[in-house]
C-alpha positions in Angstrom: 85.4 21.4 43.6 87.3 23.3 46.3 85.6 23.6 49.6 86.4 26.5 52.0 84.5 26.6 55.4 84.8 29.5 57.6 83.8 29.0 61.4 84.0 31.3 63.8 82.1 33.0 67.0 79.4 35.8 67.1 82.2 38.3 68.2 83.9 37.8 64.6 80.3 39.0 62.8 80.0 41.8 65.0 83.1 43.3 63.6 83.0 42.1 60.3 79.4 41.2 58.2 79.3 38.0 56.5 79.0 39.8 53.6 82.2 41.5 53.7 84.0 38.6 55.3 83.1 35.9 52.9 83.8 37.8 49.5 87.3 38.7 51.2 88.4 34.9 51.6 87.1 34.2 48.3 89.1 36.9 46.7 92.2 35.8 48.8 91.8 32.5 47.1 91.5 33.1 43.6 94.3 35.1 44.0 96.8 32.5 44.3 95.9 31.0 41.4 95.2 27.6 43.0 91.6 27.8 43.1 89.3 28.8 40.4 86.3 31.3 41.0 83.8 28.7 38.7 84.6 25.9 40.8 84.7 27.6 44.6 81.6 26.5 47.0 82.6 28.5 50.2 80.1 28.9 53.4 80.3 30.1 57.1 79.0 28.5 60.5 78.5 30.6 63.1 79.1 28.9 66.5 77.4 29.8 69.6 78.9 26.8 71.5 82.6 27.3 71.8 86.0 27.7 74.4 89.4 28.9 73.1 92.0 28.1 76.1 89.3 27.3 78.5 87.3 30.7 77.6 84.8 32.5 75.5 87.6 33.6 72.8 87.0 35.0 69.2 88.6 33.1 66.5 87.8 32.0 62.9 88.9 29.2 61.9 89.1 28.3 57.8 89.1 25.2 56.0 90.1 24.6 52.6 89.4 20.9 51.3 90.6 20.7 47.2 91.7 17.8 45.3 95.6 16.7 45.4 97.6 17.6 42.9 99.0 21.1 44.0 102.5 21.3 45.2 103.6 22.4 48.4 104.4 26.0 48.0 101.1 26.3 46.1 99.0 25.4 49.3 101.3 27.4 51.6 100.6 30.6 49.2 96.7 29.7 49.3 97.0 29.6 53.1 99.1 33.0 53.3 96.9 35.2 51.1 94.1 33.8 53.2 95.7 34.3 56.6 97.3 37.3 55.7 93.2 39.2 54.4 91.8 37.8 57.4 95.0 39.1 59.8 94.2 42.4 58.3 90.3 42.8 58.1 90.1 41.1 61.8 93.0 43.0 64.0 91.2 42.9 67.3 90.7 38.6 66.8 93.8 36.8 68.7 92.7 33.9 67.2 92.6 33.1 63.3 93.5 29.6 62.1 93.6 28.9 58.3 94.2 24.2 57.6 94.5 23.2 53.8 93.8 19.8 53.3 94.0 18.0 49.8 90.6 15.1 49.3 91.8 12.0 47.7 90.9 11.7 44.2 88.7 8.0 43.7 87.3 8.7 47.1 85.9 11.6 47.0 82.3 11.7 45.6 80.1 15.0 43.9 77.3 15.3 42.0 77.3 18.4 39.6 76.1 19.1 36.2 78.4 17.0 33.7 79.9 14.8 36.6 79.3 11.0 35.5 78.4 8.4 37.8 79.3 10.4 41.0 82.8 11.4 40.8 
């Protein structure tokens, strides 16, 4: 099940709502055809604890974690349609970050409906 974890600082939800900003990385993702809606869990942390250079920057920062098996060019289009909704919904943020990382399958572990014996 693909993971996407959006952090950023207070400054980010003062120009955006989580409730516009989350649906809007979502969307990006589906879009690329690498990550199905059904099987999406995505969140956000706001941080209240953060430097960017030494200073009190904006940024957001996302993380996508999904199983291997994707080809290259796949996870660079994920990471584009992401960067490029967030580049354009955020213009006043210097800082926007987007890492896709692929989880090892045999190591790593869910429990979900119809799942057996925790994989």
């Amino acid at each position: 099940m693909p993971q996407i974890t959006v952090e950023c600082t207070p400054g980010v939800t003062e120009v955006m709502i989580p409730d516009v900003l989350l649906p809007g990385v979502q969307e990006a993702a589906v879009a690329s055809g690498v990550i199905p809606l059904a099987n999406l869990k995505l969140r956000l942390y706001v941080t209240q604890h953060y430097l960017v250079q030494g200073e009190h920057k904006d940024f957001v920062h996302v993380s996508v974690a999904l199983l291997a098996g994707r080809t290259k060019e796949e996870l660079a289009h994920l990471s584009k349609l992401i960067w490029d909704y967030l580049d354009g919904a955020l213009p006043g943020i210097e800082n926007i970050t987007v890492d896709v990382r692929e989880t090892t399958p045999g190591i790593y572990r869910r429990r979900e409906p119809g799942a057996a014996d925790g994989q």
